[in-house]
Kinemage of the C-alpha trace (Angstrom):
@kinemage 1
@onewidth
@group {chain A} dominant
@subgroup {mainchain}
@vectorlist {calphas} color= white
{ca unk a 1} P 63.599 14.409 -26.675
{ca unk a 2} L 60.091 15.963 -27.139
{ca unk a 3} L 58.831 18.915 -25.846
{ca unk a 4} L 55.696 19.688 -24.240
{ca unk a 5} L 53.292 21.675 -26.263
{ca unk a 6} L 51.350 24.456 -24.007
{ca unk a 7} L 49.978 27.603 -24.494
{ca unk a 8} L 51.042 30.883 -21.226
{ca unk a 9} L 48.705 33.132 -20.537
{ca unk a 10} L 50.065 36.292 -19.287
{ca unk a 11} L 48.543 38.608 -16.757
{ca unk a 12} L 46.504 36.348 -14.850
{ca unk a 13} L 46.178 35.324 -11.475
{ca unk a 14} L 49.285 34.596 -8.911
{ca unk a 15} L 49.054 30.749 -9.948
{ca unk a 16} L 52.742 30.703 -11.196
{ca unk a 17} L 54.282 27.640 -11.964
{ca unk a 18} L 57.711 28.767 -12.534
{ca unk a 19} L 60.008 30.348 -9.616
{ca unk a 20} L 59.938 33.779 -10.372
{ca unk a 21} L 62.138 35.011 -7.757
{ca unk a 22} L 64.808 34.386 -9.893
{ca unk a 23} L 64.519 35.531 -13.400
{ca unk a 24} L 64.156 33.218 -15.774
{ca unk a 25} L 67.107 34.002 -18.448
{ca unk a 26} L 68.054 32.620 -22.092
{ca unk a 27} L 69.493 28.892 -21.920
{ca unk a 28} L 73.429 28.308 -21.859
{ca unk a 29} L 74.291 25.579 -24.250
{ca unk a 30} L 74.113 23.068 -21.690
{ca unk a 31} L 72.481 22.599 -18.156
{ca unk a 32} L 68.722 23.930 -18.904
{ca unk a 33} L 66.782 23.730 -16.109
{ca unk a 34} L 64.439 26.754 -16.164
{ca unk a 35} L 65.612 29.011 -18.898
{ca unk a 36} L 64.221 30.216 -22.600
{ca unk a 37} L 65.524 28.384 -25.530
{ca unk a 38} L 64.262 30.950 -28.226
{ca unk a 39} L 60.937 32.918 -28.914
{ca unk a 40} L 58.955 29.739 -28.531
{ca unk a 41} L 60.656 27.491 -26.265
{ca unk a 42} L 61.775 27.229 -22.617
{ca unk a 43} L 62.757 24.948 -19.922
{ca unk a 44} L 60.770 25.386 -16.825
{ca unk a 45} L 61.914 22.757 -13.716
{ca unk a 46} L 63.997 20.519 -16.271
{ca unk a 47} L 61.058 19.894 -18.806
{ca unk a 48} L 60.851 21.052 -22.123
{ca unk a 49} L 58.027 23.160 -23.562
{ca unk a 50} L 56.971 24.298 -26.861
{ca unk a 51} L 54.799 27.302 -26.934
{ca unk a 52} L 51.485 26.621 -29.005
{ca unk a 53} L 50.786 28.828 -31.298
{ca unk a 54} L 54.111 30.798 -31.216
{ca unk a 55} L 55.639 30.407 -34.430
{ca unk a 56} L 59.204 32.567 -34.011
{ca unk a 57} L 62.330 32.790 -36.179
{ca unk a 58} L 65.290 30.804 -34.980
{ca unk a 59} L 68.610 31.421 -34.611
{ca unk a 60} L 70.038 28.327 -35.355
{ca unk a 61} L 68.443 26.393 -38.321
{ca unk a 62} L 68.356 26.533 -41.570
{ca unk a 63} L 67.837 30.523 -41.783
{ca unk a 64} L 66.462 31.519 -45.727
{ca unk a 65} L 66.174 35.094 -44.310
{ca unk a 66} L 69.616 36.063 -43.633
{ca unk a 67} L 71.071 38.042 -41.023
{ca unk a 68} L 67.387 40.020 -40.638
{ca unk a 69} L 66.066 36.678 -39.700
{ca unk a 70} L 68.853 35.868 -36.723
{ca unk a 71} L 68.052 39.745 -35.796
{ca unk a 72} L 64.181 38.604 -35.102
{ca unk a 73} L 65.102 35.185 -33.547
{ca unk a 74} L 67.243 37.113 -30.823
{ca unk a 75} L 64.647 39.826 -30.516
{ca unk a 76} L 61.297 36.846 -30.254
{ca unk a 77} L 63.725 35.436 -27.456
{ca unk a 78} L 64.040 38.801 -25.471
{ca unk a 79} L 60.706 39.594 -25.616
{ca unk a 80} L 59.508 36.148 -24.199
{ca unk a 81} L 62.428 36.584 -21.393
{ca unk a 82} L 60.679 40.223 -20.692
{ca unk a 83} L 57.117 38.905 -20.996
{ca unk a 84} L 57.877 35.952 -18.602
{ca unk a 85} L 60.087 38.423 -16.011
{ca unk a 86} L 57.425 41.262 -15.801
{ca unk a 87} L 54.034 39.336 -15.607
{ca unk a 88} L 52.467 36.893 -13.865
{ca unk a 89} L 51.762 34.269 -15.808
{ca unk a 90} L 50.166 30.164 -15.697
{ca unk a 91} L 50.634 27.242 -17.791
């Protein structure tokens, strides 16, 4: 499946595509609906999106940079989680 590619802008206006009365939390391994992936991906309303221009670590590939690498996957992840939580934001 292929993801979207769009770019969030944080701290705009109210126009909010995603539900934020719930917070949006990392993705269990199955049933994404509205969730983040990793630092750079998310499901919002069942769709997949790819962040442009957000080029993260991940935690689950091919990782040449060792446990230091997995450490900045998980903390690219949280900081999308807190930056989507604590703003408004608009696709």
């Amino acid at each position: 499946m292929r993801a979207k590619v769009l770019a969030i802008c944080f701290g705009l206006s109210a126009a909010i595509l995603a539900n934020q009365a719930k917070a949006i939390e990392i993705c269990p391994r199955s049933d994404r609906y509205t969730c983040v992936v990793d630092g750079g991906t998310l499901w919002l309303d069942g769709i997949n999106y790819r962040l442009r221009g957000y080029d993260t670590p991940e935690e689950h590939t091919n990782i040449c940079g060792g446990f230091r690498e997995i450490d900045l996957a998980r903390e690219a992840t949280q900081r999308l989680i807190e930056l989507l939580n604590q703003n408004d934001w608009e696709l």
